[in-house]
N, C-alpha and C positions, 0 to 999 in steps of 0.2 A: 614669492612663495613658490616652491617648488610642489613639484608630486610625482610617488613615483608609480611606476609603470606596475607593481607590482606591490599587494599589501603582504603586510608583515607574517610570518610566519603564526600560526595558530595554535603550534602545536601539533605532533604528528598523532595520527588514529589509532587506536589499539589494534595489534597485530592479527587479531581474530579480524575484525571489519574490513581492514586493507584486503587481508587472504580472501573476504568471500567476496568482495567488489572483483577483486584479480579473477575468480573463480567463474563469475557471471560473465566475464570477457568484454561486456562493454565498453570501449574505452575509458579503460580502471584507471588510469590517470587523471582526466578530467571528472569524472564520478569522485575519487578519490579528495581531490582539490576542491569539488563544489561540497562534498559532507566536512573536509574538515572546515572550512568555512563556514560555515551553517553553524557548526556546533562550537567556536570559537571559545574553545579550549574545557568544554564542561566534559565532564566525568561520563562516559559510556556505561548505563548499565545493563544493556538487553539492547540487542540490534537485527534484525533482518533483512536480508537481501536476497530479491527476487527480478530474476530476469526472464522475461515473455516476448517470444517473437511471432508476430501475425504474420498472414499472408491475403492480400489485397492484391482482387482481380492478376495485375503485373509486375507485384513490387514485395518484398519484403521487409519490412520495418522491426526492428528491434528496440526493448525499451527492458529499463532498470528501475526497479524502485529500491529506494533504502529509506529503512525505516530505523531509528535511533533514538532508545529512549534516557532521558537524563533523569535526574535527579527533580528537575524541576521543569520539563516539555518533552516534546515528541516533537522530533525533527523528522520531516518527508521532504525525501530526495528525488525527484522523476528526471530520466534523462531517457533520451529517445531519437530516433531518426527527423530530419523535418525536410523534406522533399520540394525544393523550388523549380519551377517548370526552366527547364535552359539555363539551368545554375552549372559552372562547367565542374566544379568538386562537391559533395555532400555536407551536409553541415549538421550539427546536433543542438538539443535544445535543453539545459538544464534548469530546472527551478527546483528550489526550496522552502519549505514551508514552516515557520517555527511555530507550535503550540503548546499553552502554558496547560501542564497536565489540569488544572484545574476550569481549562475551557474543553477538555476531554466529556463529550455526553455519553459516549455509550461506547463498548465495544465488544463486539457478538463475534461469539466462533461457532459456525458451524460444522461438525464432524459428519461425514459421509464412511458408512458403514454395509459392507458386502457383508451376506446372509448374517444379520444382527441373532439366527438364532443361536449359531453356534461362536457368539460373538467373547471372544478370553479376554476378563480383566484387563487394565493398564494399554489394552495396545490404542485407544481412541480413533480407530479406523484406519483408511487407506488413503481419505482426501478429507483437505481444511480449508474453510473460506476464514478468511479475518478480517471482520469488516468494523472500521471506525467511525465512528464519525463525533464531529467536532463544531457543527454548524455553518461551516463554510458553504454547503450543497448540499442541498433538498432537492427530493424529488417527489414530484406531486401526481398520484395516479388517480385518475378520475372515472367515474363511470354511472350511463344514467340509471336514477334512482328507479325502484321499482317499488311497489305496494306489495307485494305478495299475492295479488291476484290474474293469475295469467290471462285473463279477458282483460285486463284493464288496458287501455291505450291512453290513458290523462298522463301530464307530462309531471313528472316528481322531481326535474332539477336533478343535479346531478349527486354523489357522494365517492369521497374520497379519502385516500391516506397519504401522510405527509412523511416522506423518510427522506431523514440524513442519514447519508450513507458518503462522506465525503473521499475515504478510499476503501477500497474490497482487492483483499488478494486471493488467489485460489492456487494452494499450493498440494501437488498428488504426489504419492511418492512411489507413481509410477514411471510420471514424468519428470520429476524435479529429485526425486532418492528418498529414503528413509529419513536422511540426515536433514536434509533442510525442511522435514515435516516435523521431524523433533525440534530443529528449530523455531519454528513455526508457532508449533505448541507455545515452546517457551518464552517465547516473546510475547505472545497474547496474552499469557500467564501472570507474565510480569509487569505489562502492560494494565491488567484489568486490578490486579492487588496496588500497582501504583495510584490507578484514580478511584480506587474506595476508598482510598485515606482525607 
């Protein structure tokens, strides 16, 4: 039995998704190669890519997400810097994530709006978080319980709230442009009308 070095072609990406991988400059080749893989040949209908560089204390890291949605899941693409101490060249870390839209639980846009009083129709603000989640990760914030009575010192155990939130993008379009806020929108969009069906 042989094997080879390399799997079979997948089918190339819609020219819109290649162009904003290209656009984000992450190494859009291997970004490139890990989504069409992921998505092994299904239908693109709604896509986002968003690329976020931090800065840490001595180092700056860069990092991609792409987000893909089909007909029948949501593919998450993260690719990112990964720093080895005495590593003598850099190295990247890509993962992928397939979910079937029907294990989709929630997904909340939040719109951030400068003086909401003079605020004109259709424009949905200035900045968007898109936060999904799917069950993969919870976060549990706890805190202790109180009675309502500020003399009391008895202990009430704690209470708390459970959120998935398995990914959150924050996309401004003062920092990322108009365009990839309207994109933005419209991925959410088509995202949220895909898992009420």
């Amino acid at each position: 039995m042989s094997f080879s070095s390399r799997s079979p072609a997948q089918g190339a990406l819609p020219p819109e998704v290649g162009r904003d991988i290209e656009r984000a400059g992450y190494y859009p080749a291997l970004v490139q190669d890990v989504v069409r893989t992921a998505l092994a040949g299904d239908e693109v209908v709604s896509h986002l890519v968003h690329q976020e560089t931090t800065f840490d204390h001595d180092s700056v890291r860069r990092h991609v997400t792409v987000l893909v949605l089909t007909r029948t899941r949501l593919v998450v693409a993260h690719a990112d810097d990964h720093v080895e101490e005495g590593a003598p060249v850099g190295t990247a870390t890509a993962t992928t994530e397939s979910v079937p839209l029907s294990g989709v639980r929630g997904v909340m846009l939040t719109h951030v709006v400068a003086d909401p009083a003079s605020y004109r129709p259709g424009v949905l603000g200035h900045e968007i978080t898109v936060t999904i989640g799917w069950g993969s990760v919870s976060r549990v914030d706890l805190l202790p319980a109180t009675c309502g009575d500020p003399g009391c010192d008895a202990d009430h155990g704690y209470e708390g709230t459970l959120t998935a939130d398995d990914i959150s993008l924050r996309v401004s379009a003062v920092a990322d442009g108009e365009a990839a806020l309207s994109q933005a929108v419209a991925f959410a969009s088509a995202l949220q009308s895909a898992t009420a069906r």
